[in-house]
py3Dmol code that shows the C-alpha trace and the ligand (Angstrom):
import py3Dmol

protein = """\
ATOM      1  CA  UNK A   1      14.102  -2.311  -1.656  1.00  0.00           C
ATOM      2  CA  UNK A   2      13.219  -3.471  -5.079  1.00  0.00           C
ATOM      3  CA  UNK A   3      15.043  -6.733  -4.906  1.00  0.00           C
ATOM      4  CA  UNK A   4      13.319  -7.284  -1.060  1.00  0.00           C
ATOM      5  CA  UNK A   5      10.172  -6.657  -2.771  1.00  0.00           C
ATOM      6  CA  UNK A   6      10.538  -9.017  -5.721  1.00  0.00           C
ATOM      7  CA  UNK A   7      11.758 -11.834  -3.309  1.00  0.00           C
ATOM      8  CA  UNK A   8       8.680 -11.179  -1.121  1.00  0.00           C
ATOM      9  CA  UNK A   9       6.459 -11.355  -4.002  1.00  0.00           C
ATOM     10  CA  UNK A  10       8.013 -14.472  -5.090  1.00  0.00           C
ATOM     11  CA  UNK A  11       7.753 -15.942  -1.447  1.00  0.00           C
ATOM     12  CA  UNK A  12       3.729 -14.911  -1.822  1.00  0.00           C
ATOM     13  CA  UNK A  13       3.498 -16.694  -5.036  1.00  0.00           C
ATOM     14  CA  UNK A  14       5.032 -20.231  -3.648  1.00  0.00           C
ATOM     15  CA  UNK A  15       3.090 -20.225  -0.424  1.00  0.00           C
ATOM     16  CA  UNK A  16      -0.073 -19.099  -1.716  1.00  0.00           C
ATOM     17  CA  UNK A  17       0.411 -22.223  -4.003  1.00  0.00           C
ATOM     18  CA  UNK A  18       1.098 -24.470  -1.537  1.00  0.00           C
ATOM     19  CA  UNK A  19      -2.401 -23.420   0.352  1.00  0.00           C
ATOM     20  CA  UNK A  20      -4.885 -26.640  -0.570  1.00  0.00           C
ATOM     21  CA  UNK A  21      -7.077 -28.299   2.074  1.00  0.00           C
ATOM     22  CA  UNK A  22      -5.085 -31.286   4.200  1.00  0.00           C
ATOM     23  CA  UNK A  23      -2.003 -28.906   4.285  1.00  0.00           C
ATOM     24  CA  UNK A  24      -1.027 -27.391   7.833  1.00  0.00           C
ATOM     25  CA  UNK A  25      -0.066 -24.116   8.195  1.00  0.00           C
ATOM     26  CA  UNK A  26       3.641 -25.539   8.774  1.00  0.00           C
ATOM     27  CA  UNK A  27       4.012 -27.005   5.682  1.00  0.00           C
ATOM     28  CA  UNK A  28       3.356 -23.453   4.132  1.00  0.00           C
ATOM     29  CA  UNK A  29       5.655 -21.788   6.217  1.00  0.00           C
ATOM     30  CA  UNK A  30       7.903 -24.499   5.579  1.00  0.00           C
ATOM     31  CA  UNK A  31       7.377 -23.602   1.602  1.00  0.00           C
ATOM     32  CA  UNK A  32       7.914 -19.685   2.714  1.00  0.00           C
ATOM     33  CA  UNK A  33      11.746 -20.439   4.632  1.00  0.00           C
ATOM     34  CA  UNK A  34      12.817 -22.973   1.403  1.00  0.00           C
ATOM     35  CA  UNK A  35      11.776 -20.315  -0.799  1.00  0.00           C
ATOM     36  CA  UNK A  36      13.332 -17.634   1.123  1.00  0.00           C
ATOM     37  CA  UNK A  37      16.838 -19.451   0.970  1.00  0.00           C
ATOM     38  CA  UNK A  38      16.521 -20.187  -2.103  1.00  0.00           C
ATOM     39  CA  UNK A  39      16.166 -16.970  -3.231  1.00  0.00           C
ATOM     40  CA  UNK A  40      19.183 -15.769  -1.082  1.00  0.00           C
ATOM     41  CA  UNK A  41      16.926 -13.748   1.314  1.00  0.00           C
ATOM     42  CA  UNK A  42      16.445 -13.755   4.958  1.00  0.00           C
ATOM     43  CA  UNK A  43      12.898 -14.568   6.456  1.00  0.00           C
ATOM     44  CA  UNK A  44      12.159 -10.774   8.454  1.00  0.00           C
ATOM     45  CA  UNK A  45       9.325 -11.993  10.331  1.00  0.00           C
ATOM     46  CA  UNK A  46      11.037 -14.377  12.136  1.00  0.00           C
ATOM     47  CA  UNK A  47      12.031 -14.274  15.666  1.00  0.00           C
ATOM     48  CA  UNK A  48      10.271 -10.156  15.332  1.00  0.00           C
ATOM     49  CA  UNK A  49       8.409  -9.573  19.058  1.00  0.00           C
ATOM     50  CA  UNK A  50       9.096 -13.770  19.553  1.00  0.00           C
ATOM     51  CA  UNK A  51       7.124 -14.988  16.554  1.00  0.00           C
ATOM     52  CA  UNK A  52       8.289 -18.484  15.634  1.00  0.00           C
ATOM     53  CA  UNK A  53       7.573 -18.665  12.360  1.00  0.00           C
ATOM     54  CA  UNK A  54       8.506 -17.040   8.716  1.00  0.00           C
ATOM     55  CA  UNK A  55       5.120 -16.506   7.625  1.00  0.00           C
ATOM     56  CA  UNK A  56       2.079 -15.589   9.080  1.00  0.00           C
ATOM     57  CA  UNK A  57      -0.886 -17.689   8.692  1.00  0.00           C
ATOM     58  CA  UNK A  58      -4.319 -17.162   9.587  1.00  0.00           C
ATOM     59  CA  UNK A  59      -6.927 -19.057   9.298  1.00  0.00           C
ATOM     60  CA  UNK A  60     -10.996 -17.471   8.809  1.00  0.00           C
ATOM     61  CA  UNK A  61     -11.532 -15.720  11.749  1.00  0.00           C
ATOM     62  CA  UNK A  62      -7.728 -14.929  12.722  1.00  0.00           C
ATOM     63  CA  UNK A  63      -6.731 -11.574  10.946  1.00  0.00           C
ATOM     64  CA  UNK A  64      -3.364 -11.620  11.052  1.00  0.00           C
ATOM     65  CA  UNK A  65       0.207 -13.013  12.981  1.00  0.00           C
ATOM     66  CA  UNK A  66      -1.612 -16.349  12.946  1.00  0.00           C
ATOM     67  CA  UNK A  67       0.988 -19.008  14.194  1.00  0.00           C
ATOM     68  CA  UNK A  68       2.137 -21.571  11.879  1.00  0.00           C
ATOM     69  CA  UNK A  69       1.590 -25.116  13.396  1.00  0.00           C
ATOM     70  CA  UNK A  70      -0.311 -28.382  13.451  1.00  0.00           C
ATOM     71  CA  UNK A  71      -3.703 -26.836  12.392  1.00  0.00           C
ATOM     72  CA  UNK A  72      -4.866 -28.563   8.925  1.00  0.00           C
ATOM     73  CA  UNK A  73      -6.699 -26.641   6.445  1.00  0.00           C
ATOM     74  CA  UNK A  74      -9.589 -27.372   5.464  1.00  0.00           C
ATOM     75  CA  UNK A  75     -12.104 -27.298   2.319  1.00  0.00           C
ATOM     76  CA  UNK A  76     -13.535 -23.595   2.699  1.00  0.00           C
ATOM     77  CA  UNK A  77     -11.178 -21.876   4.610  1.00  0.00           C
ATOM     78  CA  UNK A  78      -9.593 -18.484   4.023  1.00  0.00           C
ATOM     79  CA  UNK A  79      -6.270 -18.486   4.753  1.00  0.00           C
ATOM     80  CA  UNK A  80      -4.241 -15.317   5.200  1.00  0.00           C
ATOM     81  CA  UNK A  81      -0.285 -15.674   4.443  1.00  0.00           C
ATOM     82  CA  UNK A  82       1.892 -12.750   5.298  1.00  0.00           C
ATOM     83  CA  UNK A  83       5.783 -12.794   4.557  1.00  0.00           C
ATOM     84  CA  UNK A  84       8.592 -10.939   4.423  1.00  0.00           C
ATOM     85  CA  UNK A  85      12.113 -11.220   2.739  1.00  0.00           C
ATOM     86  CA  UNK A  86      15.030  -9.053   3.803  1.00  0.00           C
ATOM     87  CA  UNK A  87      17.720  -8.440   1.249  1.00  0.00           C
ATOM     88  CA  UNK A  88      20.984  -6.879   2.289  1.00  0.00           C
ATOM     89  CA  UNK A  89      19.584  -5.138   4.845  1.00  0.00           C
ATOM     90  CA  UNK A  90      16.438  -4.128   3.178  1.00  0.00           C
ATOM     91  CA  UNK A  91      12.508  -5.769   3.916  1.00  0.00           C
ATOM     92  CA  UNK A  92       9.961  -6.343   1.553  1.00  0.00           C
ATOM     93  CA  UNK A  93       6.250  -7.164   3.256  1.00  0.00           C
ATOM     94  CA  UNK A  94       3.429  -7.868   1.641  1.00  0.00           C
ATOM     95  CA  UNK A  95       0.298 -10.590   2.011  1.00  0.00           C
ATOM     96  CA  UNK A  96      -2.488 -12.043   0.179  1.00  0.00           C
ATOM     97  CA  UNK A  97      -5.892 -13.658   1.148  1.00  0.00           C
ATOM     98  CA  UNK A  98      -5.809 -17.530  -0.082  1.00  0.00           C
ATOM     99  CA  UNK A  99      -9.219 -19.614  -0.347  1.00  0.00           C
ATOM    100  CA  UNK A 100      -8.614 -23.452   0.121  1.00  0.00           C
ATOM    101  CA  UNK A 101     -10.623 -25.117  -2.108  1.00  0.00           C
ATOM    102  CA  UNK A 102     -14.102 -24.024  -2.894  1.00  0.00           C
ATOM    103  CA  UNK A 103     -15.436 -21.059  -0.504  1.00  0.00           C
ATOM    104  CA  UNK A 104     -18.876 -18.932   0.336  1.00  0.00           C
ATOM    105  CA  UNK A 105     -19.952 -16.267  -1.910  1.00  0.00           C
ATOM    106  CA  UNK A 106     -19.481 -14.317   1.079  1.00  0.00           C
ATOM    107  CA  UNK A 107     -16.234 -15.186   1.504  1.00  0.00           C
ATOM    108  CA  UNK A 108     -15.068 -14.605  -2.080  1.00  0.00           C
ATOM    109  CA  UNK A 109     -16.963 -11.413  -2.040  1.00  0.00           C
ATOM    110  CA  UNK A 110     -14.676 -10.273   1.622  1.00  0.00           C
ATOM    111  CA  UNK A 111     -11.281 -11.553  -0.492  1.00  0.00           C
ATOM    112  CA  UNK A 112     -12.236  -8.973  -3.734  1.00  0.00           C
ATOM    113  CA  UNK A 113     -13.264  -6.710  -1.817  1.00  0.00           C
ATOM    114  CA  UNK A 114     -10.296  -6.416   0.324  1.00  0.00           C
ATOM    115  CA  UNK A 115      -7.863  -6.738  -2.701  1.00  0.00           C
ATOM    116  CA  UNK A 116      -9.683  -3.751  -4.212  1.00  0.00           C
ATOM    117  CA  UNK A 117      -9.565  -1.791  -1.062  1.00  0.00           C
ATOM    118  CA  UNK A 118      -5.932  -1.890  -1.621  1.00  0.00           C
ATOM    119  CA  UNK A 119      -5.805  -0.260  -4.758  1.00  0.00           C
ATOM    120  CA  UNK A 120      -8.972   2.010  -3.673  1.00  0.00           C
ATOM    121  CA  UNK A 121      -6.241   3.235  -0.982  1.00  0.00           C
ATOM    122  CA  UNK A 122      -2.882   3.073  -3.469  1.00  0.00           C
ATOM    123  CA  UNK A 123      -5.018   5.535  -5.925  1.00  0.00           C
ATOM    124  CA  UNK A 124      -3.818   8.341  -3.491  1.00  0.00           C
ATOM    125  CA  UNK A 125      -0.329   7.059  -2.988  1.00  0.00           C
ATOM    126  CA  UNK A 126       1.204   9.944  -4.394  1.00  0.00           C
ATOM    127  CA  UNK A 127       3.742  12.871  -3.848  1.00  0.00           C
ATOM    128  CA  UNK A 128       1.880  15.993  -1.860  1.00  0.00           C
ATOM    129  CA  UNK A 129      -1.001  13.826  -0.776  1.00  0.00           C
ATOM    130  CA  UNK A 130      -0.942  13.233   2.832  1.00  0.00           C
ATOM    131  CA  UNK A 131      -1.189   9.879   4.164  1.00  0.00           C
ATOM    132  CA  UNK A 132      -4.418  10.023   5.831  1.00  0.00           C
ATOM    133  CA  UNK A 133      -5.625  10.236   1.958  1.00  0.00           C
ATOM    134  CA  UNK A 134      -4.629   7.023   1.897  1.00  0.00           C
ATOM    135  CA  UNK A 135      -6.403   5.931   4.605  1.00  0.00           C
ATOM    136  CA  UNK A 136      -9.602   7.915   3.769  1.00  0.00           C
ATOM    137  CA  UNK A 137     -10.065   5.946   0.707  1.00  0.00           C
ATOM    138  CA  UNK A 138      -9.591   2.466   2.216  1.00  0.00           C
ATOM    139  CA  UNK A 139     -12.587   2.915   4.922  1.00  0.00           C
ATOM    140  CA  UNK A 140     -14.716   4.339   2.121  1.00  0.00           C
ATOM    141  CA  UNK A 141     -14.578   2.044   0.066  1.00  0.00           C
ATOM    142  CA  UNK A 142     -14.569  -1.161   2.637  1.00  0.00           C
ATOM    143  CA  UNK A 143     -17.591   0.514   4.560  1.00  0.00           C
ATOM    144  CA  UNK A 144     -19.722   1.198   1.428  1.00  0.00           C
ATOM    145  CA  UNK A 145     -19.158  -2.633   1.058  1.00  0.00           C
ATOM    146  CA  UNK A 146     -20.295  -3.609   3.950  1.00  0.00           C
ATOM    147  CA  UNK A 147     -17.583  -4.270   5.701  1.00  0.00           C
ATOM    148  CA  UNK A 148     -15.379  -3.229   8.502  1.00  0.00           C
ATOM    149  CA  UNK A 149     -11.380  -1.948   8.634  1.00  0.00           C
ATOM    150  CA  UNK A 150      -9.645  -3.314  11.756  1.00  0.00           C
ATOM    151  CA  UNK A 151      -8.235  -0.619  13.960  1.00  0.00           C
ATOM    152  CA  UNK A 152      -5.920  -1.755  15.697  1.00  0.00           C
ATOM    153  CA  UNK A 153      -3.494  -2.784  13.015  1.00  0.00           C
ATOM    154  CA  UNK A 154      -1.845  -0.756  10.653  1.00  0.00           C
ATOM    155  CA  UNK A 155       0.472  -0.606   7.576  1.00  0.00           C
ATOM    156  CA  UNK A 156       3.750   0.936   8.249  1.00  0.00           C
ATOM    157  CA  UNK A 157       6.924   2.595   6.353  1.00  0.00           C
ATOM    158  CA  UNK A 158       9.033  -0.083   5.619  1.00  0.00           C
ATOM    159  CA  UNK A 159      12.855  -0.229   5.154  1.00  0.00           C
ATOM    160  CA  UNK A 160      16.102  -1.103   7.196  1.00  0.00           C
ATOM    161  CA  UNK A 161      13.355  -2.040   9.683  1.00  0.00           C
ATOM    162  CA  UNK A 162      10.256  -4.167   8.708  1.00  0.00           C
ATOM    163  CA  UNK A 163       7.994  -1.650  10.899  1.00  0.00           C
ATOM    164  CA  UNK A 164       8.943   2.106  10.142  1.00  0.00           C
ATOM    165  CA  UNK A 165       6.968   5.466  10.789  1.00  0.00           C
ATOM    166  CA  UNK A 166       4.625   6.242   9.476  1.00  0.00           C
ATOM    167  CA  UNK A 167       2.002   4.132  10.644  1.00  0.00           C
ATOM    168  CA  UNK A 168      -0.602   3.671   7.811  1.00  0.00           C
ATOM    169  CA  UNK A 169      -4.129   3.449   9.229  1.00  0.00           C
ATOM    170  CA  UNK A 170      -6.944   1.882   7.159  1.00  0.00           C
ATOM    171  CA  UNK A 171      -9.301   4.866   8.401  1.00  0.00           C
ATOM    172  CA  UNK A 172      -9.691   8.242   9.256  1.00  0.00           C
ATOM    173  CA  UNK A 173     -10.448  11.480   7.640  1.00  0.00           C
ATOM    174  CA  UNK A 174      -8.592  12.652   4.611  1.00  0.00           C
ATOM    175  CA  UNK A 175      -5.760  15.425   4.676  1.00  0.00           C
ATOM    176  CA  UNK A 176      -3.680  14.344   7.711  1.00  0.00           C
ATOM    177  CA  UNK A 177      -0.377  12.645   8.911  1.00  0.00           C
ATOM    178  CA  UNK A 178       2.575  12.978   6.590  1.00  0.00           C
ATOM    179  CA  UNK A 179       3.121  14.556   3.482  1.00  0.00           C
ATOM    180  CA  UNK A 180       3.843  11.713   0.515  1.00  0.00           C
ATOM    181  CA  UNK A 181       7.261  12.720  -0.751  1.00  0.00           C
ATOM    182  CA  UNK A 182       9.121  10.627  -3.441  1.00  0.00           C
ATOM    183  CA  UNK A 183      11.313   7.927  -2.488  1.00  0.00           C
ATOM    184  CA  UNK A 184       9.248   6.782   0.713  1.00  0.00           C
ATOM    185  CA  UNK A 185       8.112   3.050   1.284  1.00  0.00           C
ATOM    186  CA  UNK A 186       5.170   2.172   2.541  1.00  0.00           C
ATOM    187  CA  UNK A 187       3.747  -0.953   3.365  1.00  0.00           C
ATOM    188  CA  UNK A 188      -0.013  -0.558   2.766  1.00  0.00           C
ATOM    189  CA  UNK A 189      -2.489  -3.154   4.577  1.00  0.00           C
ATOM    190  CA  UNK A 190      -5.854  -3.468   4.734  1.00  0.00           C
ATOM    191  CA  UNK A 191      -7.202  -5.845   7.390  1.00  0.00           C
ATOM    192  CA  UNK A 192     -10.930  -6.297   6.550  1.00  0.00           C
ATOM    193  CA  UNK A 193     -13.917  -7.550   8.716  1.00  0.00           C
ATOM    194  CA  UNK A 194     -16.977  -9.101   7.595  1.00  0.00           C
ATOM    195  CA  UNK A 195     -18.862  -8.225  11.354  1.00  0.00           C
ATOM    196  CA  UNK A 196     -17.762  -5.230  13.290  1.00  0.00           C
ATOM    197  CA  UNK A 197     -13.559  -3.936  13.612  1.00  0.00           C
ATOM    198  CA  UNK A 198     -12.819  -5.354  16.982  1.00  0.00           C
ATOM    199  CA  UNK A 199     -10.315  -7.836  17.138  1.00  0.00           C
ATOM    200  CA  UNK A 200      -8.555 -10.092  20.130  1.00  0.00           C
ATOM    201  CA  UNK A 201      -5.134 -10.919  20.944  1.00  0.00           C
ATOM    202  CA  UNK A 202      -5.251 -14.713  21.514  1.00  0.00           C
ATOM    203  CA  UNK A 203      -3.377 -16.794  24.684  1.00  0.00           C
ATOM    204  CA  UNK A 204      -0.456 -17.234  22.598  1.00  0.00           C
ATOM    205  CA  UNK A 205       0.149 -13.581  22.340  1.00  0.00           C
ATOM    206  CA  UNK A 206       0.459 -13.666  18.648  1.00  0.00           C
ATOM    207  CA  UNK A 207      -2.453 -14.724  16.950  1.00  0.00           C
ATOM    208  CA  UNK A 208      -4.944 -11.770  16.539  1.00  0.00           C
ATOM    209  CA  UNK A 209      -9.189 -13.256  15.703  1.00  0.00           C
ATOM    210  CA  UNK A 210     -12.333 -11.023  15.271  1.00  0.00           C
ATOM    211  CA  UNK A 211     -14.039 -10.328  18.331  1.00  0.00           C
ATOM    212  CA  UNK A 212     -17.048 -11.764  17.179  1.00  0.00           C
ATOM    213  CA  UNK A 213     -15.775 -14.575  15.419  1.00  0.00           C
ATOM    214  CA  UNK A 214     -16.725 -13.907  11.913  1.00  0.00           C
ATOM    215  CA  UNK A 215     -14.304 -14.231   8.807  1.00  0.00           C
ATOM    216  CA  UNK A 216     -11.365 -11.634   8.021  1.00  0.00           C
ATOM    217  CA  UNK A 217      -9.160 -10.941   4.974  1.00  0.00           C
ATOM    218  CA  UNK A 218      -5.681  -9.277   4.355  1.00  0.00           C
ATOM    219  CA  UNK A 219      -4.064  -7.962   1.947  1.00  0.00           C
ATOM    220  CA  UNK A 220      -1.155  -6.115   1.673  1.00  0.00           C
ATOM    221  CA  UNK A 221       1.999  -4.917  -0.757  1.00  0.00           C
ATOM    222  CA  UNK A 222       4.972  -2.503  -0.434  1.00  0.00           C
ATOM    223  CA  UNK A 223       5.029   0.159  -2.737  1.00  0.00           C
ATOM    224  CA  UNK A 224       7.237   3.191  -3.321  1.00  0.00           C
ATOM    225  CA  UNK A 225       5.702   6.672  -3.342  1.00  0.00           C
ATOM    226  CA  UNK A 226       7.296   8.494  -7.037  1.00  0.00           C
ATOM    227  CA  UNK A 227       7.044  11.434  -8.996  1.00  0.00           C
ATOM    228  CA  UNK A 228       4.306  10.197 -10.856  1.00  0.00           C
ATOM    229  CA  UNK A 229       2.328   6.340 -10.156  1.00  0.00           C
ATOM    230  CA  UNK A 230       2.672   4.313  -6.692  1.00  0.00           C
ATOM    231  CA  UNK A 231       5.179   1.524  -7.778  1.00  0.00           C
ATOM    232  CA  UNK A 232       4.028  -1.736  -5.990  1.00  0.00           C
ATOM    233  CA  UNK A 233       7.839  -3.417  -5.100  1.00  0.00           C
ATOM    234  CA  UNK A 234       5.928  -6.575  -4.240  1.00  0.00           C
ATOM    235  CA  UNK A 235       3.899  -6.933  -7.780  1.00  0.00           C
ATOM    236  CA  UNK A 236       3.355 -10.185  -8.696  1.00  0.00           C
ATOM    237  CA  UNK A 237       5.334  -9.632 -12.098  1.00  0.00           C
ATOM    238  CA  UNK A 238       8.295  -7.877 -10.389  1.00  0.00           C
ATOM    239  CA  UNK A 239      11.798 -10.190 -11.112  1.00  0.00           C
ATOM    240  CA  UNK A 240      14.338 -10.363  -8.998  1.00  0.00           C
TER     241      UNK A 240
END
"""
ligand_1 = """\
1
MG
Mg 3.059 -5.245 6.970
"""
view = py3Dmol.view(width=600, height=400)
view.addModel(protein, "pdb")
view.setStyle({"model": 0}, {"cartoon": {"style": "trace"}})
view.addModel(ligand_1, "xyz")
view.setStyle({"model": 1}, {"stick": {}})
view.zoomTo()
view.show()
């Protein structure tokens, strides 16, 4: 799992780099698969419920499993990359929130705020808590904000299998669902809304937008549940 998280981090760190405006969202998947090779990995988003691709990339007001394809980005935009690298047998997950170029205050205000949300949520990643703890502290902290936590997507265990139980909601009340043991992965994800938490499954039957069309962020790592601190598996500093 370490080595699945290290290669997933890596993949974040190439594709995020590759995000400029005048670059379509298949050149950066295109970075994501060479990097992915390169690194010995296999891409574990591909081909998963038909998705073409080996990142996700979405665009402002897609929130995530955004299609990689002709669309160009542009000066502004906030573009979400998601990827996963399986390593003999084993998936690491995790995503970041890119802005091309320069972007609103607004917008850079929805990307910290979401990347904080994360560790708002990872503060109570830790054996005997219960997962809904986790959860708790996510919607706190995005709702005093301002913001909204989509519902309809969650984080997830993580393992053999990209998607394990437990789900791992970004809201609820505190004290509920599973009890955090050592040794369990979980891929924690906040999807964050600047308008209200509904979201839309687009025509393609991948690519998931706010319902009102205003902007959304992601962010998202694997991290192992200890004796003592949350390790984050997809930290930008791990090595593979
Ligand atoms: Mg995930």
């Amino acid at each position: 799992m370490r080595q699945a998280g290290a290669a997933s981090a890596a993949v974040r760190t190439a594709a995020a780099a590759a995000v400029r405006p005048g670059v379509t969202t298949a050149q950066i998947d295109a970075v994501v698969r060479k990097t992915i090779a390169s690194l010995g990995a296999e891409p574990a988003f591909l081909g998963v419920n038909g998705f073409p691709g080996a990142a996700c990339v979405s665009v402002n007001d897609e929130v995530i499993h955004g299609v990689p394809g002709k669309r160009v980005i542009k000066e502004g935009d906030l573009v979400k990359i998601d990827v996963g690298a399986r390593i003999g047998g084993y998936n690491g997950d995790t995503a970041i929130t890119v802005p091309a170029g320069n972007i609103s205050e607004d917008a850079a205000r929805l990307i910290a705020v979401t990347k904080q949300s994360f560790y708002e949520g990872i503060k109570f990643a830790r054996k005997g808590n219960r997962l809904t703890d986790i959860s708790a502290a996510i919607q706190e902290y995005v709702e005093s904000q301002g913001f909204s936590v989509v519902r309809d997507y969650t984080g997830h265990g993580i393992g053999r299998e990209l998607w394990e139980d437990p789900a791992v909601p970004n809201y609820g009340r505190p004290g509920h669902g599973t009890k955090l043991m050592p040794g369990m992965v979980l891929a924690i994800e906040p999807m964050v809304n600047v308008g209200d938490w509904h979201v839309k499954v687009m025509p393609d039957r991948q690519t998931v937008k706010t319902a009102d069309g205003k902007l959304s962020a992601h962010y998202e790592h694997t991290i192992l549940i200890t004796e003592g601190e949350p390790e984050i598996l997809t930290a930008p500093e791990t090595v593979i």
